[in-house]
N, C-alpha and C positions, 0 to 999 in steps of 0.2 A: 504494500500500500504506500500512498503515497505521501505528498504535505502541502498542506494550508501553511502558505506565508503572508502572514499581513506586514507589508514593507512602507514604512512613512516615507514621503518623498519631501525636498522643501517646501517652506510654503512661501518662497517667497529666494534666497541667495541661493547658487545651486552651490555652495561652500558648503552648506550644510548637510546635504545627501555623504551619509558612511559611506566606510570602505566597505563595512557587511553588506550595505545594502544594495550596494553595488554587485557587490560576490554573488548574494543571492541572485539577483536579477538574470546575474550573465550562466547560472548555472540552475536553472529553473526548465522544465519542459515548454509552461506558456506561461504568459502574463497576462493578465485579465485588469482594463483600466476602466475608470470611469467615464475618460473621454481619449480617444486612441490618438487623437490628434495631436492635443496639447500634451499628450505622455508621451506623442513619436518623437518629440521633441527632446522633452528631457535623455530618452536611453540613446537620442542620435548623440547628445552632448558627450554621453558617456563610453560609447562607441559600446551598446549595448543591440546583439541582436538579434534575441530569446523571440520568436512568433511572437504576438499580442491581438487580445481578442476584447470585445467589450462587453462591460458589466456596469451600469447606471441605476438610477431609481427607476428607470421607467420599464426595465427588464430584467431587473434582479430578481422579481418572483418565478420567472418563468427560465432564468439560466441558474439558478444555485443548485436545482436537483442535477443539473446536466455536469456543472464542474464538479461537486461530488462524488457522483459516478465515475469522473475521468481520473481524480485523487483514487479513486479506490482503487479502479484498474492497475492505479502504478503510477501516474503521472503526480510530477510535482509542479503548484502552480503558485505561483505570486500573488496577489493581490497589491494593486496602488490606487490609492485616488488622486485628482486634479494637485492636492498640493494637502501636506500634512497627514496626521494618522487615519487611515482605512476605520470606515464606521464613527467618526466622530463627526458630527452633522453631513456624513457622508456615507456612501453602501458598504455596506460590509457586514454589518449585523445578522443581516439574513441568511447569508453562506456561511457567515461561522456557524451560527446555531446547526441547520442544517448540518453541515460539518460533523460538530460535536454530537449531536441524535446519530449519527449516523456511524460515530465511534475509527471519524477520522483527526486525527490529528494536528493541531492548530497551533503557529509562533507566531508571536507578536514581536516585532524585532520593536526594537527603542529608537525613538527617534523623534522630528518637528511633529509639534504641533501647535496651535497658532495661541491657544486660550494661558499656555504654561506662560510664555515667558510674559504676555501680558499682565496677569496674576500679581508675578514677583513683581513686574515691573511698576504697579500701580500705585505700592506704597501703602494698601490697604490689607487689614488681617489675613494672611496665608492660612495659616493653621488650620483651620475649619472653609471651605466654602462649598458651596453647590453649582455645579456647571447645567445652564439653561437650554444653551443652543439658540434657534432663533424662534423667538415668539411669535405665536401665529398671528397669521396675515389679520382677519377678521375672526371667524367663528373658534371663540376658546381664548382671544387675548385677553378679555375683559377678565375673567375668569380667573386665569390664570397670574394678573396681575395682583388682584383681589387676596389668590392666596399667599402671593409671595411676600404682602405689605406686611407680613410678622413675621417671616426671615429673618433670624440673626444672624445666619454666616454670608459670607460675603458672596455676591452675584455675580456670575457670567453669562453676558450675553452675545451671539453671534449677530451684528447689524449689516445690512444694506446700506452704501453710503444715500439710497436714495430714500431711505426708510426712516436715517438718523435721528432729523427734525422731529417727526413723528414720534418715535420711540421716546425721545428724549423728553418732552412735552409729556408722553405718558408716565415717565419715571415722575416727573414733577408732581402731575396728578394725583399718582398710588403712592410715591416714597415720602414726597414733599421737595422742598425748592431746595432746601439747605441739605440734604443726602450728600455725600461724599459720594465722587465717580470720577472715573479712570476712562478715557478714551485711546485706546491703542491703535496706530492705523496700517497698514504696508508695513509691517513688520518683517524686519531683518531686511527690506528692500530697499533705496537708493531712497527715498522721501518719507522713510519711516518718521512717527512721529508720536508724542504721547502728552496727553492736554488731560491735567488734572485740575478738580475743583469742586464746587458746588456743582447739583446740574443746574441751578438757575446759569451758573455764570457758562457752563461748559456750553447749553443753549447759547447763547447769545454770542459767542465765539465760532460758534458755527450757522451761524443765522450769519451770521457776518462771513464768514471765510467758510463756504461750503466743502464738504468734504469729499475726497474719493478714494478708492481704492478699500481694501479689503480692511474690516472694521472687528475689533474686539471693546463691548463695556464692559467696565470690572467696577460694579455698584455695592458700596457698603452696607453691611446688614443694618436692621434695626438695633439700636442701642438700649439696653435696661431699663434707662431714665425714659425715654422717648414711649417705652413701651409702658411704664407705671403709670406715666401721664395721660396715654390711652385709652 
C-alpha cells in the first residue's frame, strides 16, 4: 500500500518550500493540486516533474474514493494546495478522512501556513486561540458572530481584501470599536505588511488606504472585566 502526503507549499516567498518537500514531491507517483496551473508553476520552479492531477472543492467529493483506491493499489501520492497547508480553509479534509476509514496511511509534513506566523506576529495572546477561517458570506455570519462575542481566546480570521471593510464594521458591531486587532496582509511576500490597533482605528486606515492581496485578522478575545460588565 501506498501514502497520503499532505505537502505545505508557500504561501507567498518560494524560500520557504523545504528541502522534504521538495524530496517528496520529486519522489511521489502523482501529485494531486488544487489548481494545476498555479502548482505547474511552483514544481517548474523547482525542476519538479512527478504527473499532477487535480483535486479542488468542486471535485473533491467525487475524486477522494478514486485517489484512495490508487494509494491502496501501491501508488504514492502528494497532496498540495494553491499556497500553504493542505485542508486548512483548503481541500484536503475529505481524502484524509477517506484515507484514514479506509486504513491508508496519512503524513503531514510541516510546513507555511498563513494564520501561524500572523498569530505570533500580532502581538496579541498566543497561548490559547481559536482559528475561524472565513466567515460566511451571508446565511450563518450573523450567527456565528453572535456566538463568538464571548470568546476569550484570541480570533483568527481568513479575509477577502474585498470583504475587509465589511468584516471589519462587523467586528465593531459584535466585538465593539475599542477590541484589539491585528491585520496581517501578503505575508512573507514583497509588500507584506501588518496594521495593528483598535478596529475602530484599523477601519478607518483602511477606508482610507484600501487593501489587497491575501488577508489574515488576528482579533483579541473578550477580557474578564469586559465580560462582568456584560
Amino acid at each position: 500500500m501506498g501514502k497520503l502526503y499532505l505537502v505545505p507549499t508557500p504561501v507567498g516567498n518560494l524560500d520557504d518550500m523545504t528541502f522534504r518537500a521538495i524530496k517528496v514531491l520529486q519522489e511521489v507517483d502523482l501529485i494531486i493540486a488544487e489548481d494545476t496551473r498555479n502548482s505547474g508553476k511552483l514544481l517548474k520552479h523547482f525542476d519538479i516533474s512527478t504527473p499532477m492531477q487535480s483535486h479542488h472543492m468542486h471535485n473533491e467529493h467525487q475524486t477522494a474514493e478514486k485517489f484512495t483506491e490508487m494509494i491502496k493499489s501501491g501508488q504514492s501520492i502528494a497532496l498540495i494546495s494553491d499556497a500553504g497547508t493542505p485542508a486548512i480553509s483548503d481541500p484536503g479534509f475529505l481524502l484524509t478522512r477517506t484515507c484514514i476509514e479506509n486504513g491508508v496511511e496519512v503524513e503531514c509534513l510541516p510546513g507555511a501556513t498563513a494564520f501561524v506566523p500572523a498569530l505570533v506576529n500580532s502581538g496579541l495572546p498566543n497561548d490559547r486561540f481559536v482559528f475561524e477561517g472565513f466567515l460566511p458570506d451571508k446565511k450563518g455570519r450573523q450567527t456565528r458572530l453572535i456566538t463568538l462575542q464571548e470568546e476569550s481566546r484570541t480570533m483568527i480570521f481568513y479575509v477577502s481584501p474585498h470583504k475587509l471593510i465589511k468584516t471589519l464594521n462587523d467586528f465593531i458591531n459584535y466585538f465593539g470599536k475599542d477590541r484589539r486587532i491585528s491585520i496581517s496582509r501578503e505575508i512573507s511576500k514583497l509588500h507584506e505588511e501588518t496594521v495593528r490597533g483598535t478596529t475602530e482605528k484599523v477601519l478607518q486606515h483602511y477606508t482610507e488606504k484600501p487593501a489587497k492581496g491575501e488577508i489574515v485578522a488576528v482579533v483579541a478575545g473578550k477580557t474578564k472585566e469586559k465580560r462582568a460588565v456584560s
